[in-house]
C-alpha positions as CSV (number, residue, x, y, z in Angstrom):
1,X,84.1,50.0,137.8
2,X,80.2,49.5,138.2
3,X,79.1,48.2,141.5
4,X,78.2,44.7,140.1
5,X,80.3,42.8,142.6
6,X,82.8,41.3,139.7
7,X,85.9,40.2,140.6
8,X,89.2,41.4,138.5
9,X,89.5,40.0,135.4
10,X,92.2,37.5,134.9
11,X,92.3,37.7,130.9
12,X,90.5,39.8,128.9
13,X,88.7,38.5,125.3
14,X,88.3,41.6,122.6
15,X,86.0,42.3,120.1
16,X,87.9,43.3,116.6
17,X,86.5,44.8,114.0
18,X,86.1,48.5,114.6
19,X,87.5,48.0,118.8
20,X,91.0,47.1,118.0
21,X,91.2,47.8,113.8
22,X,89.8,50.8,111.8
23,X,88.1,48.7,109.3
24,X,86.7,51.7,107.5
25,X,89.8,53.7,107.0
26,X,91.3,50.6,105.3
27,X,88.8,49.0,103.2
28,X,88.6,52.8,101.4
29,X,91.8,52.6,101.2
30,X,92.3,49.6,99.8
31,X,89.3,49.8,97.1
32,X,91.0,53.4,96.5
33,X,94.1,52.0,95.4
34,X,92.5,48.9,93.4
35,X,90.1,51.5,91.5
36,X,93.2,53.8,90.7
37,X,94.8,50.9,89.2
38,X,92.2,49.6,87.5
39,X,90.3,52.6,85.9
40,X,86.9,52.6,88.2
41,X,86.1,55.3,90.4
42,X,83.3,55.2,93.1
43,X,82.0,56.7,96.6
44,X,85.4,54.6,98.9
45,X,83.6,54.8,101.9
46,X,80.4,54.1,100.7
47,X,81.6,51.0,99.4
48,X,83.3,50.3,102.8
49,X,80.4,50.7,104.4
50,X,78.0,48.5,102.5
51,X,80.8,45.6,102.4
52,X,80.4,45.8,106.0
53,X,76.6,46.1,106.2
54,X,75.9,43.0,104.7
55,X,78.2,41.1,107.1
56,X,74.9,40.8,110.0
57,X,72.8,39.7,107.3
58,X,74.8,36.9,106.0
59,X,75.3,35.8,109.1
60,X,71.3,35.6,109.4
61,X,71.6,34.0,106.7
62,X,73.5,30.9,107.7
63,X,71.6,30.9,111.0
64,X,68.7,30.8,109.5
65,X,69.8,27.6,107.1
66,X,70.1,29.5,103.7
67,X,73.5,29.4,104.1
68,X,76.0,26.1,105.2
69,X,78.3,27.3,108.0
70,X,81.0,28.8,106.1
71,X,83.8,30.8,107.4
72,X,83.9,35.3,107.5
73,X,86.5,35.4,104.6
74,X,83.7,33.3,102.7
75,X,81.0,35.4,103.9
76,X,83.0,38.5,102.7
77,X,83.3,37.2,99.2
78,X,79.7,36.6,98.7
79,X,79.0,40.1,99.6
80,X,82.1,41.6,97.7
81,X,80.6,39.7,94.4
82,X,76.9,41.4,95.4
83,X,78.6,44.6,95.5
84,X,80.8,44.8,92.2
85,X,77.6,43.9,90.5
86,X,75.9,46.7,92.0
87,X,78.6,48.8,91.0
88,X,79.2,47.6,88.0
89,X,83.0,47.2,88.2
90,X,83.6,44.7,85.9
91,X,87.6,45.0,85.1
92,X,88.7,42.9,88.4
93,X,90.5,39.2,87.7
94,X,89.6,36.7,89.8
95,X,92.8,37.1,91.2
96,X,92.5,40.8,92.3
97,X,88.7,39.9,93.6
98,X,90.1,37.1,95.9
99,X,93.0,39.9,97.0
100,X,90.8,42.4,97.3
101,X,88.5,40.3,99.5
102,X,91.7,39.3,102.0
103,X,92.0,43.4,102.9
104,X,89.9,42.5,106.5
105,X,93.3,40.8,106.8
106,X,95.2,43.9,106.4
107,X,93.4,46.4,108.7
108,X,95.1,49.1,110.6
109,X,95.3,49.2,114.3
110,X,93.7,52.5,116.1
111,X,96.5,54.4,117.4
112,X,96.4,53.1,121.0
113,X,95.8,49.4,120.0
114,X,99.3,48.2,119.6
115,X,100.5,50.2,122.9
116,X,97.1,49.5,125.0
117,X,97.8,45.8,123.9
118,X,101.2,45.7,125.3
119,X,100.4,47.4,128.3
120,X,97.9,45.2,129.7
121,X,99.4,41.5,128.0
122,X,101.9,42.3,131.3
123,X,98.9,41.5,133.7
124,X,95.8,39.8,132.0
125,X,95.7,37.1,128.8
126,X,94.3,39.0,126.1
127,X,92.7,37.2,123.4
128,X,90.7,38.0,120.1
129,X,86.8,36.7,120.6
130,X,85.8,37.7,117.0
131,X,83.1,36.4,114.1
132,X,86.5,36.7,111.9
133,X,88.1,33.6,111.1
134,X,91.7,32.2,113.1
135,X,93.5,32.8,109.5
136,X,91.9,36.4,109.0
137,X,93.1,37.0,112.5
138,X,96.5,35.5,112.8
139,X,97.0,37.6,109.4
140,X,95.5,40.8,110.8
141,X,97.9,40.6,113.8
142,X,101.0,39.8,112.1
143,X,100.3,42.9,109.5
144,X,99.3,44.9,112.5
145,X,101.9,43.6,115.8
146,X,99.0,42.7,117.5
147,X,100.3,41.2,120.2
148,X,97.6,38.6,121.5
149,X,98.6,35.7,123.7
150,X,95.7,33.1,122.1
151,X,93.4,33.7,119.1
152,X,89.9,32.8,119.7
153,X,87.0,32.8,117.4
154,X,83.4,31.7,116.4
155,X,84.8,29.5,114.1
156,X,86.4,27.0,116.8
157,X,82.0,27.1,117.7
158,X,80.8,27.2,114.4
159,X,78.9,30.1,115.6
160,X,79.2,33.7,115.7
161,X,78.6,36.4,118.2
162,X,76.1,36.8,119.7
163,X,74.9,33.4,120.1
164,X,76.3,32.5,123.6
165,X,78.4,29.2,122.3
166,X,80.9,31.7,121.6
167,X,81.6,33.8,124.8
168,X,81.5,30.6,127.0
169,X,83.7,28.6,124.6
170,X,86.4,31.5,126.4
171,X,86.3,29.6,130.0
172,X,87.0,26.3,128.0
173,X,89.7,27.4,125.9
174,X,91.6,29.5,127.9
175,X,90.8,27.3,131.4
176,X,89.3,30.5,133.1
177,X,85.8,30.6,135.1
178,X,84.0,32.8,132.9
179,X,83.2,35.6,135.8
180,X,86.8,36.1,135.9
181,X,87.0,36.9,131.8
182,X,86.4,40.3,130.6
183,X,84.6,41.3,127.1
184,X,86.0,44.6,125.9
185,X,84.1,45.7,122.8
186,X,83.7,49.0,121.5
187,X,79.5,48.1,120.2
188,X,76.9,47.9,123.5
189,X,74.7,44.9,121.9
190,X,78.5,42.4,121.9
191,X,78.7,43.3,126.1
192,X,75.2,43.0,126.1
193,X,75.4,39.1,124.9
194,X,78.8,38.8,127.0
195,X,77.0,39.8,130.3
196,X,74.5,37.3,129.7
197,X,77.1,34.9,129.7
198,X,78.3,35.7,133.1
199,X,81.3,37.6,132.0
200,X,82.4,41.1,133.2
201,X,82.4,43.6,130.0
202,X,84.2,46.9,129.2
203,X,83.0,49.1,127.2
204,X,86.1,51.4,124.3
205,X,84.9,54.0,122.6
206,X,85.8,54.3,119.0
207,X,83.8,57.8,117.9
208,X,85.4,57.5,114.3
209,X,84.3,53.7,113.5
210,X,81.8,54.9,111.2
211,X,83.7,58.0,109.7
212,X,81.7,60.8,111.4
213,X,82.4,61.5,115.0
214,X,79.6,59.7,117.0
215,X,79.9,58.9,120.8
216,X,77.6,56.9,122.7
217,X,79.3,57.2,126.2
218,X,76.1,56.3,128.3
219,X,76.3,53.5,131.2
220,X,74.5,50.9,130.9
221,X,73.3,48.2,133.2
222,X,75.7,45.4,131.2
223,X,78.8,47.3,131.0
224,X,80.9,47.4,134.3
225,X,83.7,49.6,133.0
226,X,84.2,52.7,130.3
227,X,87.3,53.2,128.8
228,X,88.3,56.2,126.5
229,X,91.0,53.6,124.6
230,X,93.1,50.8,125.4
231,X,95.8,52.8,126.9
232,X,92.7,54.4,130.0
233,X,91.7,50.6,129.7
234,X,95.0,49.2,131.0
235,X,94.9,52.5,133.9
236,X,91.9,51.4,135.3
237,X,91.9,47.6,135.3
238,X,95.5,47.8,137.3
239,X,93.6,50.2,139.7
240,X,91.0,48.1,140.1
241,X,90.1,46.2,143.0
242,X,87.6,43.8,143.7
243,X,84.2,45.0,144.5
């Protein structure tokens, strides 16, 4: 732990996509399969990553008033119609669109997540605090044996990370002073926003979130703790005492 004078986190809120799930790995996958079935080949992961890269900017978007307040999964389709233009794949039903557009529902837990997960649900809460949507969520745990003890989201603020509605909506929700709440995120500008709140933040890496091994492993004023995965997270939280 950083010398910041926190106390010991009584429940911990995490980030999702790319901290807990390997979005990447399973969106190729799952456009993989679809193209193999329906006749179109194209770069997996390049389509993985655009579908993702668009998610900031739509959010912009609504911020901004271009778009109503509307829900991730609805975001995702938007972007997922933009990009089957672009690539011209033009054999998909509705039907298999709208499936295909549900696969951030079906995204595989990193190897330590479900273990990690268990470990520390025996002495903190641990909750989502995600721009996903509670039926994305709820799906994504069931498919992966998640095994949160609340689901929280930006869509109970009708905002999304990082405007601050969302990290001090945790206090409310889970009845918690937000000092003693813990953001664990695997991306520096989510603890960043968290911090600002008032809430302790702890920083996973995840060096294959983007397919190439990249590590950014420096300390930073905001983050009080580094963690290797969930499994080194649990270790030094139930070390910890308070500063």
């Amino acid at each position: 732990m950083n010398n910041h004078n926190i106390k010991k986190p009584r429940a911990l809120t995490f980030d999702v996509f790319g901290t807990v799930v390997d979005w990447r790995t399973s969106i190729s996958r799952e456009i993989q399969e679809l193209g193999a079935k329906k006749g179109f080949f194209i770069d997996w992961s390049a389509f993985a990553d655009e579908w993702r890269a668009g998610y900031a900017p739509s959010m912009d978007r609504v911020r901004n008033g271009q778009l109503p307040w509307m829900t991730i999964d609805s975001l995702h389709l938007i972007i997922l119609r933009d990009l089957l233009e672009k690539y011209e794949i033009t054999s998909l039903t509705e039907e298999e669109i709208k499936h295909l557009n549900l696969a951030w529902h079906r995204l595989d837990p990193w190897g330590d997540s479900v273990e990690g997960l268990t470990l520390l649900k025996r002495n903190f809460v641990i909750s989502t605090l995600s721009n996903g949507n509670i039926a994305l969520l709820v799906n994504m745990a069931k498919y992966g044996a998640l095994p949160w003890d609340v689901i929280l989201s930006g869509e109970l603020t009708n905002h999304y990370k990082p405007d601050p509605e969302v990290y001090l909506s945790c206090s409310d929700y889970l009845g918690i002073p937000i000092e003693e709440i813990m953001m664990v995120a695997a991306h520096k500008n989510d603890l960043r926003a968290a911090k600002s709140q008032g809430m302790s933040t702890a920083y996973v890496l995840r060096p294959l979130e983007h397919g190439a091994i990249t590590s950014d492993d420096r300390p930073e004023e905001f983050i009080d703790l580094i963690a290797s995965d969930f499994i080194d997270l649990n270790y030094k939280l139930t070390t910890f005492t308070d500063s």
